[in-house]
N, C-alpha and C positions, 0 to 999 in steps of 0.2 A: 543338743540332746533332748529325745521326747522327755514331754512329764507325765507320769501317768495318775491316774488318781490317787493313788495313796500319799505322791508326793504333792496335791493339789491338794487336797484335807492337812496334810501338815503344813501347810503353807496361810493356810487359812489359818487353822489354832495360833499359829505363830505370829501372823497379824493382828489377831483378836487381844492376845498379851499385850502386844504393843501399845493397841490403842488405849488411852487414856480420857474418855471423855469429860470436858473442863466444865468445871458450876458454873461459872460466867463465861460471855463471851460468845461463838455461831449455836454453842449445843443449846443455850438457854432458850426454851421457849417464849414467845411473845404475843398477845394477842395481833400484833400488823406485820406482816412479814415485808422486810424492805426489797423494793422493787415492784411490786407488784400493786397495778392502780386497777381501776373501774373501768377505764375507758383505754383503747389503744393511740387514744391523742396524747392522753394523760403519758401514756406507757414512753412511747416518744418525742415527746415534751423534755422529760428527764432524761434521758438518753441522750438526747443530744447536749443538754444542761453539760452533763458529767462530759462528753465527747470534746468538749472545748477544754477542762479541768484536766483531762487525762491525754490530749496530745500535747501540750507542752510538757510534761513532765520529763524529767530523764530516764533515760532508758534504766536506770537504777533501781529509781523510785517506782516504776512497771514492774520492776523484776524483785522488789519489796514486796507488793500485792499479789504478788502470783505465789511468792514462796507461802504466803499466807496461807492463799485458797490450798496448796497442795497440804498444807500443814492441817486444815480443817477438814479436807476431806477422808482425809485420815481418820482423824478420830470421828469423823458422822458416818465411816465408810457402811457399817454395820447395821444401821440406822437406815441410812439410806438403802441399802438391799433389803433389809426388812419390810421397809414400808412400799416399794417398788412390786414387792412380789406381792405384796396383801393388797394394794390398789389392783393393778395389773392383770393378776391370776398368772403370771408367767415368770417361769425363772425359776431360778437354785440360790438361796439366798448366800449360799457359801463359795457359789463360784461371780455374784454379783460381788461380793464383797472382793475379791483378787482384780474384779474389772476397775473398783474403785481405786484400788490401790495401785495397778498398773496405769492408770489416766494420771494421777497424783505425782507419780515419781516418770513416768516417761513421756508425758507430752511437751515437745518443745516449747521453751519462753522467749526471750527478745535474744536470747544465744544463738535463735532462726534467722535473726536478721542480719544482714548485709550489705556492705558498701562496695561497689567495683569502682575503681580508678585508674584514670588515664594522666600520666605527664610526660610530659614533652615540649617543644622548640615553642607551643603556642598558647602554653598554660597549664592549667588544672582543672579536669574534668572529673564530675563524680556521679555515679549512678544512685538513687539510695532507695528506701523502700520508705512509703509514709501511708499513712492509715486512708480508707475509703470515708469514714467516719463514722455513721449509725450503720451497723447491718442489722439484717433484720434474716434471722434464722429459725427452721422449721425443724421441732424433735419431733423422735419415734417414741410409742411405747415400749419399743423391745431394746433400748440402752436408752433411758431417760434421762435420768442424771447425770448419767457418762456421757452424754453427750452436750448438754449444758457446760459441763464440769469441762471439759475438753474443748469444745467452742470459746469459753469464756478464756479462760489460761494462751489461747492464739489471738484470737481477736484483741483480746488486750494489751496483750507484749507489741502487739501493730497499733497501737494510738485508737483502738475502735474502741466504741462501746454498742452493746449488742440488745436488741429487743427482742426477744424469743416468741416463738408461738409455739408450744408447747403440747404433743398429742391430746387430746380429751380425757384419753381413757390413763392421764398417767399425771393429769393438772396437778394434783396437789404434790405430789413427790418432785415435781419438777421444780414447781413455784420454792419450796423450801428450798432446793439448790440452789434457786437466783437470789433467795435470803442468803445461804452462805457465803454467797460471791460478794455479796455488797457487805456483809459484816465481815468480813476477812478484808477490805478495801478500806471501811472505816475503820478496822483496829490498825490498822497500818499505816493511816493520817492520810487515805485518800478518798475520794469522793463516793457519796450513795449514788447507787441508781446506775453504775456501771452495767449492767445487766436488770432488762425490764421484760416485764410480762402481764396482760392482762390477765384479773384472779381466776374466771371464764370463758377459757377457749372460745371460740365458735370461727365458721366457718367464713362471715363477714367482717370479723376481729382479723382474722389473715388478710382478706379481699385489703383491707383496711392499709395491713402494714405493705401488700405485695404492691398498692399502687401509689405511697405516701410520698409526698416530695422531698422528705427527710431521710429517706431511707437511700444509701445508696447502694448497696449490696444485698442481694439474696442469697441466702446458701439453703439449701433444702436437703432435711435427712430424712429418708422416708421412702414410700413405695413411687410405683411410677408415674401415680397420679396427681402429687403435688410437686413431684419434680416440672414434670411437666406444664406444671400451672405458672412456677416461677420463670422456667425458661422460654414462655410465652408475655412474662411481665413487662418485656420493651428493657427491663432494668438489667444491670449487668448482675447475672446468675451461675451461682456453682451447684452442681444435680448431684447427688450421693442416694443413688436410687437401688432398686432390684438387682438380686444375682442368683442364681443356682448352680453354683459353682462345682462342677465335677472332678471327683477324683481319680483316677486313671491308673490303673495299677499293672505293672505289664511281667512276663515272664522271669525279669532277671531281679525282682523287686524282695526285698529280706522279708517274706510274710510274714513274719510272726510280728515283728516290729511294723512293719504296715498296717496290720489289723488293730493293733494296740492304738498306733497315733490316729487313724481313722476311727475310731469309737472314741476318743478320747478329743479329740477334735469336735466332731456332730455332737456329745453330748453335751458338752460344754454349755453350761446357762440354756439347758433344754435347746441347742438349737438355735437357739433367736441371736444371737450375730450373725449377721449378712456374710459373712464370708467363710462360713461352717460348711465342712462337707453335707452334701443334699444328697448325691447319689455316688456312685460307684460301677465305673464302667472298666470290669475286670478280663485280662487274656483267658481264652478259654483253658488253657492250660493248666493255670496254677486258679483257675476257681474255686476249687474245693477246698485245697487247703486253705484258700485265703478266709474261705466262709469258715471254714473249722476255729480258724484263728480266732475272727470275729467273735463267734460264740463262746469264746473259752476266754473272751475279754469283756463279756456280759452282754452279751444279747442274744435274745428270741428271736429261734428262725421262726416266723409266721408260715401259716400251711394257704394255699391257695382261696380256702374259704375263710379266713381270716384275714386275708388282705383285702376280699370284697366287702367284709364289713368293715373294715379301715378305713375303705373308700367310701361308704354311703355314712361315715359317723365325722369323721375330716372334713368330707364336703360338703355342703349345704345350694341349694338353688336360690339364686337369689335375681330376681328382673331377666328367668331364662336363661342365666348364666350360672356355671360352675364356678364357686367360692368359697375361698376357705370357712371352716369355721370355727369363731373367733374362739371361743373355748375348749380348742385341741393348740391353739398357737401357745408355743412357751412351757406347753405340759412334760412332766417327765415318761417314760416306757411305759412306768407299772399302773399310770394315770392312765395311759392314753387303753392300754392293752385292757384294764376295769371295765372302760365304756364298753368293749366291743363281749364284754365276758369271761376275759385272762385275767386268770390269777397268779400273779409270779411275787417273788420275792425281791427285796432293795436291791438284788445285788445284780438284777435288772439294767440295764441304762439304755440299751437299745433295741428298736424291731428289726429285725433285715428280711428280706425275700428277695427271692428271684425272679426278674418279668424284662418284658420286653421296655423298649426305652418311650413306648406312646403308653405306658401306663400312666394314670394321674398321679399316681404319687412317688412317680418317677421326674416323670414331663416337669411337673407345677413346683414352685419353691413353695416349700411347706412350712418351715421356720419350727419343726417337729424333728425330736429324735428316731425318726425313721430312716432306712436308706434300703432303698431297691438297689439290687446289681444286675447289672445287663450283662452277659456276657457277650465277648467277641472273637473273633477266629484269630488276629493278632493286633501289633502295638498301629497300624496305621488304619484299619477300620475304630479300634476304639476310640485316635485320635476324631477322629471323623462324626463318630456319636459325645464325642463331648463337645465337641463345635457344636452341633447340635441344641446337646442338649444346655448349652449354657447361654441360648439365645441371646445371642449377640453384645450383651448385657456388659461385656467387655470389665465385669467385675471381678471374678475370684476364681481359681481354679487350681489345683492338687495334682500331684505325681509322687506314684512312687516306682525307683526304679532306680537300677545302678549303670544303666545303659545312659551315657553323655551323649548321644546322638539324638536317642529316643527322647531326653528329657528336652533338648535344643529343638526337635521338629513339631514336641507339642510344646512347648513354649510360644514358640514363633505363631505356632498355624491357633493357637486360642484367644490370642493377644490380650489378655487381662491386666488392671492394673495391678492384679496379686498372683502369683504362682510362688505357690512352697511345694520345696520338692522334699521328701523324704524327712516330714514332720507333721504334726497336729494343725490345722488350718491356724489356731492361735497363735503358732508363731508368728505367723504374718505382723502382729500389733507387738511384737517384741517379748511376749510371753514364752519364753523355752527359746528362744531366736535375736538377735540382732536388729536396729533399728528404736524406733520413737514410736510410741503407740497414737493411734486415730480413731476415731469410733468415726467419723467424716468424709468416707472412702470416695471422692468424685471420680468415676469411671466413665461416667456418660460425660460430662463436660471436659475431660482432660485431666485436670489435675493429681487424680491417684488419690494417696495418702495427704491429705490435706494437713496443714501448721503452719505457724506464725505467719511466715512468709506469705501463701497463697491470700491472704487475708488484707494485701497492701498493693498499694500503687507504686511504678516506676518512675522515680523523678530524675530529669537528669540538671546538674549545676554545675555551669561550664564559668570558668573565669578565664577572659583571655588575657595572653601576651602577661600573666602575671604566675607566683606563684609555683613556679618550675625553677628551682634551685641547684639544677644536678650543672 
């Protein structure tokens, strides 16, 4: 079932009651936040300290410290969106705070983990999963602490201990998450320094961790360019990079309900999760009423000369190149619609227009509650411009539509590691939908929906000629 905003604000009040932030304990502030050193030798020094402390442990005493971190992120949820959006400039602190609470209660713990077994005439064989040891993992600004928060709770349940690198623009909201992970570990009698980070981002702090002999894993969350940095590391690397994920809406699709979970989807935290509707490639048929819908679900249709100033206030030139720019990423409608001279009201949430599909702010993932719609003549040319338009990216993509044929030939022909059909792109993370939430999405390296599991090595432990009782 879609959620639409009015259920997404009561959702929110009703988390904010709940939480109960403690005098002692992760809310207390400190002048040293734990985890976080001067140096990235320093940063992985400790990490691997704590990595020898936390693979022997029992899967129990793992699954003690994680209940922990979920129990604290809880009550910092609020705190943590707060302080996210005031560093950042991006975001909905009210739908940050639902992010925090969905990472908390649905990312899998060591209940990910798994043993396959063989017996028989020759013994007992066992497959198991055991940790890589230090990884060493790359956040976004645009889910920062959801995704420390959600790295740390997998990597942990798998025997790791994790070294963060941390966006720039998002260091200090991060760094206080990798304080909660280690004081949520020490209340629960296990070690500091499970998760580390230099206090100083920089760009040779990464160079640092990406080429460390201590490090054995990389995962990297973020655009294409530091995926790419790691997947060039020699080290074994998981990429959770770019998407522009399209949503495709065709003839037999319930409009009213499509333009709801489509606006309700892209406005979502302004946008800025990776797997939000981008654009909208509709059958020429039902166009109308689907934009009709749209608007009557809060958004501004934009008129032709207000899209080109969208375009020259979005984009900036930067080394001869077309890019984003950085203070329209994460903004809300009535924000972005201010810069160009629109004045609208809260009840605002999106821009829509209609253009062709080599429009930029169509083309380009903007990470912006904007959505162009292309129209098309039917369901297999549109098929055709969302392959397109989702550059191969093999990340995220949307349907809506009560045709099982239609939804199976774009399924197949867009190959993502996400298609939601006939919902909010949120469902995907378990929000209104089925499933364990991931802020982690590896598409370009295989993976998908990353958790505990992905985060660990395949042992196998054969005894022979013993141990087979049958």
């Amino acid at each position: 079932m879609a959620i639409n905003e009015q259920q997404i604000q009561e959702i929110v009040r009703n988390v904010l009651k709940e939480m109960t932030a403690p005098e002692t304990g992760v809310h207390k502030k400190t002048s040293k936040l734990h985890g976080i050193f001067e140096t990235a030798e320093e940063a992985i020094a400790a990490a691997k300290a704590a990595q020898k402390e936390i693979q022997p442990m029992p899967l129990e005493f793992r699954e003690k410290i994680i209940s922990n971190i979920r129990k604290n992120t809880l009550a910092m949820a609020k705190e943590f969106a707060e302080l996210g959006v005031q560093e950042t400039g991006m975001g909905n602190v009210g739908h940050k705070i639902l992010k925090h609470q969905l990472v908390a209660e649905k990312t899998p713990g060591t209940e990910d983990l798994s043993t396959i077994a063989w017996s028989g005439d020759r013994g007992l064989t066992l497959t198991e999963m055991g940790p890589w040891g230090v990884i060493g993992a790359v956040c976004p600004s645009t889910n920062p602490t959801e995704t420390v928060i959600c790295n740390s709770i997998g990597m942990i349940a798998a025997g790791n201990t994790v070294v963060f690198a941390p966006h720039p623009a998002a260091k200090n909201v991060s760094n206080l998450a990798i304080d909660m992970v280690n004081r949520s570990s020490i209340e629960a009698g296990g070690p500091d320094n499970i998760a580390t980070a230099v206090e100083v981002p920089t760009m040779e702090v990464s160079k640092t961790i990406f080429g460390h002999k201590d490090i054995s894993l990389l995962v990297a969350t973020g655009g294409p360019g530091v995926v790419t940095t790691v997947l060039s590391s020699g080290k074994r690397a998981m990429g959770a990079g770019a998407g522009n994920p399209p949503v495709l809406v065709d003839e037999t699709a319930r409009l009213q309900k499509a333009a709801e979970d489509i606006i309700n989807g892209c406005t979502f935290d302004n946008n800025l999760p990776c797997i939000a509707e981008k654009e909208v490639i509709a059958v020429d048929t039902i166009a109308d009423e689907l934009i009709y819908h749209m608007e009557q679900a809060g958004s501004y249709h934009a008129s032709k000369e207000e899209v080109d100033r969208l375009i020259k206030t979005v984009f900036v030139e930067k080394d001869g190149k077309r890019t984003l720019n950085r203070k329209c990423v994460g903004r809300s409608a009535k924000v972005l619609l201010d810069m160009i001279g629109v004045s609208v009201g809260d009840e605002i949430r999106c821009i829509i227009f209609e253009g062709e599909k080599t429009n930029p702010l169509i083309w380009e993932e903007l990470m912006m509650p904007i959505l162009g719609v292309v129209r098309v003549k039917d369901v297999d040319e549109g098929i055709a411009v969302a392959v397109e338009l989702e550059h191969g990216n093999r990340h995220s993509a949307h349907m809506h539509s009560t045709n099982i044929n239609n939804l199976t030939k774009y399924g197949k022909a867009i190959d993502t590691a996400i298609f939601v059909k006939n919902a909010p792109s949120y469902a995907a993370l378990g929000f209104g939908g089925e499933g364990y939430a991931t802020f982690t999405i590896c598409s370009r390296t295989g993976e998908g929906l990353t958790s505990a599991k992905n985060f660990t090595k395949s042992r196998r432990c054969v005894m022979a000629d013993a141990l087979c009782i049958r």
